[in-house]
N, C-alpha and C positions, 0 to 999 in steps of 0.2 A: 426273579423267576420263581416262583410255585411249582415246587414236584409234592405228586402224591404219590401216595400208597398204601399198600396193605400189609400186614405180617403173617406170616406162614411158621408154623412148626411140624416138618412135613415127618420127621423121625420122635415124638413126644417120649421123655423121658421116665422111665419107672422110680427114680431114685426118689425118697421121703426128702421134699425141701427143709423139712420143721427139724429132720434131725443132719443138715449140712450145717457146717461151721459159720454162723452171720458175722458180717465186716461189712463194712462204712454204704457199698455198694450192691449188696445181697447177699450171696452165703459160697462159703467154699466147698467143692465136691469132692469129695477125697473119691468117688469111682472114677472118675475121667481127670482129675486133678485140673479143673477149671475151675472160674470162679460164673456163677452163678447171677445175673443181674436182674433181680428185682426190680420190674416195670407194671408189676400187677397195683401195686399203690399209687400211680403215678397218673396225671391228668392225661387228655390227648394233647396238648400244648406241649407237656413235659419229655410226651414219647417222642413227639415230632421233634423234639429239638435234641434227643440222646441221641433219635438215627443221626441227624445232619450233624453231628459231632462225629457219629463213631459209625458211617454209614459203609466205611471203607474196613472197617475189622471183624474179624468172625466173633461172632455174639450169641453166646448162651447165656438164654437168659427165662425166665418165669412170668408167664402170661394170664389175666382173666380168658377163660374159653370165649367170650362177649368181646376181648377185644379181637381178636381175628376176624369179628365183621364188620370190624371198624374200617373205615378210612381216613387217614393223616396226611396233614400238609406241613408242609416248611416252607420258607421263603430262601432261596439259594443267591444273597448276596455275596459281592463281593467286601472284604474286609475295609478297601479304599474305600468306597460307599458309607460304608458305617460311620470312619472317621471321620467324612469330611460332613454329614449327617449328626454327629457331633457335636462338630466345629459349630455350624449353623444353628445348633440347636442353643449351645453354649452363652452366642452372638445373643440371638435374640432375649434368654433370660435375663444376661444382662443387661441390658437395654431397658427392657421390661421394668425392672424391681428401680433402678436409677428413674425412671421418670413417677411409678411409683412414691418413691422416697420424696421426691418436689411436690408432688401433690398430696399428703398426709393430712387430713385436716383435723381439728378433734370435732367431733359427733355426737351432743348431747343426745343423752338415753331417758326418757322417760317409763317408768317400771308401771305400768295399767294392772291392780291388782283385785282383784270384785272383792266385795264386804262378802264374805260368808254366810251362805243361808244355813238358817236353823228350823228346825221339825220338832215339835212336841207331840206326846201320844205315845200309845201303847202300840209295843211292839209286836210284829204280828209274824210267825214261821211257819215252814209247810214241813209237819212233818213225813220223814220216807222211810218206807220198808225194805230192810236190807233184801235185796235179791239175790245176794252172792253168800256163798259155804265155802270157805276153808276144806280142802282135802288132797290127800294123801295116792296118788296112783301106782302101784308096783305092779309091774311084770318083765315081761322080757320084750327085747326086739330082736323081733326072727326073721327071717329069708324069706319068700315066700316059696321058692324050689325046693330048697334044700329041707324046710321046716325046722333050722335050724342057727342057731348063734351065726352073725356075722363073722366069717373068720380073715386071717391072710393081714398082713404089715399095714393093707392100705386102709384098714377100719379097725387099728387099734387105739384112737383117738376119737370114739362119736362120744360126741353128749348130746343131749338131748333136755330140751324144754316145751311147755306146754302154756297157751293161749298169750304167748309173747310175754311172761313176765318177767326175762329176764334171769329165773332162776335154774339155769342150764346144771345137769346133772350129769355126771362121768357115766358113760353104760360097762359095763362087767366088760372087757374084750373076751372073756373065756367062756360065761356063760349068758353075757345079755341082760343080763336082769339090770334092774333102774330101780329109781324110787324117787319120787319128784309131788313137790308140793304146790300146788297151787290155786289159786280163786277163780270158781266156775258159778255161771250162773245156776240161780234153780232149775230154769227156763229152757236150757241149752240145751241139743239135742244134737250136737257135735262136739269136737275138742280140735286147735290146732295145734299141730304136733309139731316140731320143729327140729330135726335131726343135722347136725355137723361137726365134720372134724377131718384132720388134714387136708384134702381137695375135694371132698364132699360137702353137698347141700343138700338137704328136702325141706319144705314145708308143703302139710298134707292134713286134710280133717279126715279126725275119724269118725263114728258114730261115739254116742254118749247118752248114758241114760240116769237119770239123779237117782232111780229107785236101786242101781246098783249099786250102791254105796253105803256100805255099812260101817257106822260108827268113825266117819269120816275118813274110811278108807275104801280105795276100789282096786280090786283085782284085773288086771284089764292088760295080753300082750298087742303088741302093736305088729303086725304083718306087713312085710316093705318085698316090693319087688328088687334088687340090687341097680336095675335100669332104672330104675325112680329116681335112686341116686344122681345129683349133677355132678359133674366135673367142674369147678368152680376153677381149677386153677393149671395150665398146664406148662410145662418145660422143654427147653432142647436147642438143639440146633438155631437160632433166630433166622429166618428167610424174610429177603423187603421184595414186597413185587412193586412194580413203578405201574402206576395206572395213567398217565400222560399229565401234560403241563396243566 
């Protein structure tokens, strides 16, 4: 029988997951003194089958916001089944590999290998003109309300990168400023900005202009709405709603 469902965190928790104590199964919360289970890394196979383990105990636990519009299925056998499933399954491998083994034959291989072709002549390249600078962007990332420094526990961990290079940069929590290096085209006439940290996400272009750029460096703050921010990750209470067989 297949049950489905969905998951619910209908109370989501404030507590910073990155600074609860992690263990085997997610992290310990010393405000509620639970343990905390880590299901944001895990498949939908993987989730479907912790409910049907643990579908009967009360479970806090750490969710992608993406997955609450998920829906998951398990198969609700019984244990008997399994084994005798098995059994059968057991039967037939063996059976298998034994008649296998009477018909083994050996199977000469003949290896088919082309003679190598060869090219004489002059070699001929296209050369290219670098399109990309090297440069240096410092400013701050501000609020767009407030006109001011991201403040409060839940944004004391952004970093932030630019045009996916991977080279993610701590931002000031006190005062915002950055400083981040990376390769932009001549051409470009945007930048992607790439803001996260604890249960936040953004990526967001901005404008971009090569003629501000002086001496491979550009002065430039980035203005973020706080709602632009995603909630990547949320906590609490774990709720199963059954959506029918």
């Amino acid at each position: 029988m297949k049950k489905k469902f969905t998951l619910e965190i209908a109370s989501p928790c404030s507590e910073n997951f990155d600074k609860m104590i992690p263990n085997s199964n997610g992290s310990f919360c010393n405000s509620c003194m639970k343990n905390v289970i880590d299901l944001s890394r895990k498949t939908n196979s993987e989730v479907a089958k912790f409910i049907s383990e643990n579908k009967d105990k009360s479970i806090c636990a750490r969710l992608k916001a993406s997955q609450l519009k998920e829906e998951f299925q398990y198969d609700e056998t019984s244990r008997i089944s399994n084994f005798k499933y098995a059994a059968v399954a057991a039967t037939i491998l063996l059976a298998s590999n034994n008649v296998a083994g009477q018909e083994k034959q050996i199977i000469e291989t003949v290896a088919n290998c082309p003679e190598p072709a060869y090219a004489l002549g002059k070699v001929a390249y296209n050369q290219t003109v670098d399109k990309e600078v090297l440069i240096t962007i410092k400013g701050k990332l501000i609020e767009a309300k407030s006109k001011r420094p991201f403040k409060g526990d839940a944004y004391s961990n952004l970093s932030l990168s630019v045009n996916n290079s991977g080279n993610a940069v701590k931002i000031n929590p006190k005062t915002g400023e950055f400083s981040v290096t990376t390769a932009v085209s001549k051409d470009s006439k945007t930048l992607m900005v790439t803001i996260s940290g604890n249960d936040y996400y953004l990526a967001k272009q901005i404008p971009f202009n090569i003629k501000s750029v002086k001496g491979n460096i550009v002065q430039q703050n980035i203005i973020i709405a706080s709602e632009e921010l995603t909630k990547i990750y949320i906590a609490g209470g774990l709720g199963i709603n059954y959506t029918g067989q």
